[in-house]
N, C-alpha and C positions, 0 to 999 in steps of 0.2 A: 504494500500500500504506500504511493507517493505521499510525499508530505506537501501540504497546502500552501502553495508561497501567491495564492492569489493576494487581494485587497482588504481581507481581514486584518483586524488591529493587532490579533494575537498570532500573524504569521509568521513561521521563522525567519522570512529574511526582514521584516518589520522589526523582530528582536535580534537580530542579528545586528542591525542598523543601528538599535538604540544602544547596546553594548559596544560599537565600535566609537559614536560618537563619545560614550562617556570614560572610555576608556582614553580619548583623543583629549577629552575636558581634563582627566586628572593630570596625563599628562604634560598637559599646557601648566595647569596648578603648581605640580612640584618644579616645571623648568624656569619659571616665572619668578616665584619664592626665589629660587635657588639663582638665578642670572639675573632677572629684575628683566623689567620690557627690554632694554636693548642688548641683552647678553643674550637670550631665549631667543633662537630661530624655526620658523617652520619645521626644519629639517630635523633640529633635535624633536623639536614636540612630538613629533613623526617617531621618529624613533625607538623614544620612549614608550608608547602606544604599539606599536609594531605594527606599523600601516606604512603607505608614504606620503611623500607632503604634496601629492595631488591631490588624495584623498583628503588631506584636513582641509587644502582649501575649498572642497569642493561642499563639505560639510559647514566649513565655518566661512567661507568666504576670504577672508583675509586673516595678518598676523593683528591686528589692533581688535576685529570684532571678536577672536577667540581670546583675544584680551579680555577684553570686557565680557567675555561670559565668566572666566577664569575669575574675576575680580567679583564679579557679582555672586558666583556660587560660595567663594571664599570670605565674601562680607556677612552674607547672609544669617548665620547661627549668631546670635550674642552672647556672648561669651563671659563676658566681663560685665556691661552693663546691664540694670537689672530692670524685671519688667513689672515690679512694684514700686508706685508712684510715693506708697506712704514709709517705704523703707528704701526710696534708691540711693541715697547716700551711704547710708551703712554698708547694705549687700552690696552695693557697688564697689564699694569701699574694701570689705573683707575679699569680694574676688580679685580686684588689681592686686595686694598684695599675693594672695594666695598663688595667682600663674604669673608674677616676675618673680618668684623667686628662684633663687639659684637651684633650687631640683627640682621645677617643673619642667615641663616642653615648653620649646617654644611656639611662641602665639605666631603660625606661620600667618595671618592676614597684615602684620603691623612689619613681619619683613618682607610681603610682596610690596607693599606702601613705601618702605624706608629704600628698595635695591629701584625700585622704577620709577620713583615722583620725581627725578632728575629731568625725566623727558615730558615736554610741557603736553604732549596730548594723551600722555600717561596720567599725567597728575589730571586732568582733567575729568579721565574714565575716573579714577578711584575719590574724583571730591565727589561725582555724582553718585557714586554708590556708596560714601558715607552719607552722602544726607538721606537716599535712599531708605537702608535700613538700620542710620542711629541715629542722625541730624533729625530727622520728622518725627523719629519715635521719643526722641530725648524732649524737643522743643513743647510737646501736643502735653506731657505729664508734669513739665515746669511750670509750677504757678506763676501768678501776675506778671507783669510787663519785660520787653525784653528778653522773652523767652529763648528765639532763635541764638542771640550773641552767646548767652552763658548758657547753653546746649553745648555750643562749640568751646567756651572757655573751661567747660570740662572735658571733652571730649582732649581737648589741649593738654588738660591737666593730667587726663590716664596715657595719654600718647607720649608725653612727655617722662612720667616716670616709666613706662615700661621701656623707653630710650634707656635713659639713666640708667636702671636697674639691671636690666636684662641682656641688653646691648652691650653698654659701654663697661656697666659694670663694677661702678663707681665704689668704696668702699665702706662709704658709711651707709649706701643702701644695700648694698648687700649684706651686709651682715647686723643689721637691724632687725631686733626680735619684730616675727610679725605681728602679735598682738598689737604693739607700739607701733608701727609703720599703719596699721590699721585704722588705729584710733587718732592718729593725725591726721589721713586722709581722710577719716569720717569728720574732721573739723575741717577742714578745707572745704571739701565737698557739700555742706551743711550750706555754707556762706552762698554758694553759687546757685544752689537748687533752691533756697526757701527765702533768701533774700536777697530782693530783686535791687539792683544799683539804680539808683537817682540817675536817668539823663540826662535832665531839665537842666536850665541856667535855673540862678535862685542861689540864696542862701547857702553856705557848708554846711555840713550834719555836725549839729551840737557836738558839743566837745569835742571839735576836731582840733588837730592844731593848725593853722594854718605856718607857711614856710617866709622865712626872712626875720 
C-alpha cells in the first residue's frame, strides 16, 4: 500500500516539509547565537540542517528573513520577565539573578542581540521583536504614565546586568550572594514599574536637592 503524498495536511511529504524547515530554523538559531548576523552564512545554516543553501533559500527566501524568523522564534518564551503584573519586580527580579549566574546557561536570545546589533538592519529585526514580545507586554502591565520609556529602562536594566554579569563577568557580580543581588534589583526594579517619573516642567520633587 503507497503512502498518501497527495494535498492532505497530515501527508508525509507535508511532514516531511515541516521537519526540514525546522530543522533549517534551529539551524539558523544556533549559527546566529554562535557568528551573530554577519559571521552566519547561508551555507553554514545549510549545513548544519543537512540540506543545501538552495533549499533554505527556497524555504526562507533570503539570509535576513531567516533572520528574522530565527530572532522571532528565539525572543518569543520569557524567560526572565514575569507575566504577573502584581509581583513583576520581584519575580522578575529573582529570575535575572537566578540565569546570570555563573552556573547557569547561557540566555542564548541576549547573545544573538549582543554578536548581531552591530549590523544596523540586524538591530532593527531584533528592536522589533523586543517590543514585539516584551516592549508591548512590559508597557500594557506598567501602571500610570510613561509606561513605554520605563518598559525599556528596564528592559535596559536586565540587558544591562546580564552584560555585566554573565558576559563580561565582572567580579563583584559574580560573586555576589544571590539573595542580595536579588533584593537590590527588587529595589531598582520597584522605582521603574510603580513609580512613574514626573515629565512635566514644574517644580523639583520636595526635598530634592537641587545642584550648585
Amino acid at each position: 500500500m503507497t503512502a498518501d503524498t497527495g494535498g492532505s495536511g497530515d501527508s508525509p511529504r507535508r511532514r516531511d516539509a515541516s521537519a526540514t524547515r525546522e530543522a533549517i530554523l534551529n539551524s539558523a538559531i544556533e549559527a546566529f547565537t554562535r557568528l551573530g548576523y554577519d559571521g552566519a552564512g547561508v551555507r553554514e545554516v545549510a549545513g548544519g540542517a543537512g540540506v543545501t543553501a538552495m533549499l533554505v533559500n527556497r524555504y526562507f527566501g533570503s539570509k535576513e528573513q531567516l533572520f528574522a524568523e530565527a530572532v522571532d522564534r528565539s525572543f518569543a518564551p520569557r524567560t526572565v520577565v514575569s507575566n504577573d503584573p502584581g509581583g513583576m519586580s520581584e519575580q522578575t527580579a529573582a529570575r535575572l539573578a537566578a540565569r546570570t549566574s555563573p552556573e547557569a546557561d547561557d540566555l542564548d536570545p541576549f547573545v544573538l542581540m549582543l554578536r548581531s546589533a552591530a549590523n544596523p538592519r540586524a538591530a532593527e529585526i531584533i528592536r522589533a521583536a523586543i517590543e514585539k514580545h516584551v516592549g508591548r507586554h512590559l508597557t500594557d502591565r506598567l501602571p500610570g504614565p510613561d509606561a513605554a520609556p520605563r518598559a525599556e529602562l528596564l528592559l535596559a536594566l536586565i540587558a544591562g546586568v546580564w552584560l555585566m554579569r554573565k558576559v563580561i563577568a565582572t567580579p563583584a557580580l559574580t560573586g555576589i550572594d544571590e539573595g542580595a543581588l536579588t533584593r537590590q534589583l527588587h529595589e531598582l526594579m520597584e522605582v521603574l514599574v510603580n513609580a512613574p517619573p514626573a515629565t512635566s516642567g514644574g517644580d523639583a520633587t520636595p526635598g530634592a536637592i537641587s545642584p550648585g
